[in-house]
N, C-alpha and C positions, 0 to 999 in steps of 0.2 A: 360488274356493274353495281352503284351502289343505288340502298332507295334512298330515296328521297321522303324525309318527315315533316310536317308542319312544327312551326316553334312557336313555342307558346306567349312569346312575347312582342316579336315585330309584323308575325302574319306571314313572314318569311319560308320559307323552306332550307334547312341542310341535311348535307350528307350522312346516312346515317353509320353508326359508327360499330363494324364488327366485333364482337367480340373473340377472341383467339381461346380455345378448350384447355381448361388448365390439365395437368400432367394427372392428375386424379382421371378426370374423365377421361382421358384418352386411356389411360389402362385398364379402366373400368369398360368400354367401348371396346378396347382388344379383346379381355378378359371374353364379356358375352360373343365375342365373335368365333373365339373360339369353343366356346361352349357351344353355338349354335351351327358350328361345322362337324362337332364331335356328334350332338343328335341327328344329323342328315346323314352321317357316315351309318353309325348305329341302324338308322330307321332304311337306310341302302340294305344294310347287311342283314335286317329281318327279312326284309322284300325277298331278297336271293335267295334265302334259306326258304322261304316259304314258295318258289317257282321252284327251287332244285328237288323239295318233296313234293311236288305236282308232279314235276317231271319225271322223278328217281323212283319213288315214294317212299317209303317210313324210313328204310335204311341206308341211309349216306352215309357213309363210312368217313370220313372228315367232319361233320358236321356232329356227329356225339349226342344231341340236341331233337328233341321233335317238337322242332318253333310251331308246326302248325297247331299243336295239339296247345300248345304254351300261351299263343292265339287266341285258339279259341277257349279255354281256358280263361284267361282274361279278361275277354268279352262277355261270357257264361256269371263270372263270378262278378261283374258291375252290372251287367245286364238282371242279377236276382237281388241289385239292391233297389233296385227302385229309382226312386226320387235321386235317392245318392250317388246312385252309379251315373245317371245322367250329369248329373253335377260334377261330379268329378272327372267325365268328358267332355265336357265344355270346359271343365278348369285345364284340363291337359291342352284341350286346342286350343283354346284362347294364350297358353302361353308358349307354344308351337307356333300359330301364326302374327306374333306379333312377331316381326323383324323389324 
């Protein structure tokens, strides 16, 4: 369905006219999308790892890793910046949830 725009000249109305994504944006569009399936994969696979040492706890013998500790870690080390560490979790969500 197209819209419909006022024109500037007769008072009239026409159809307005799509533009089609040049080949730039559309790989640019690819590009982020897959960047943004690779972080939900990524943020899947911290989840698991942090329920499999709830569940296991510290020694998962596949896992190599103690994500929980790496967690909270993380959080410990923005959480004693202050101002900054806030800020810099807003900058991570804010560019997490924009899709």
């Amino acid at each position: 369905m197209e819209a419909l725009v006022p024109q500037a000249r007769n008072g009239g109305y026409m159809a307005e006219q799509k533009k089609s994504p040049s080949t730039e944006e559309v790989m640019v569009d690819r590009v982020l999308g897959w960047i943004r399936s690779l972080t939900e994969v990524g943020l899947a696979l911290i989840a698991l790892g942090v329920v499999l040492q709830v569940i296991f706890g510290a020694t998962i013998p596949f896992l190599g890793l103690d994500i929980v500790g790496s967690v909270v870690a993380l959080v410990s080390k923005l959480g004693s910046e202050g101002l900054v560490g806030l800020v810099a979790i807003w900058v991570l969500w804010g560019i997490y949830s924009k899709k």
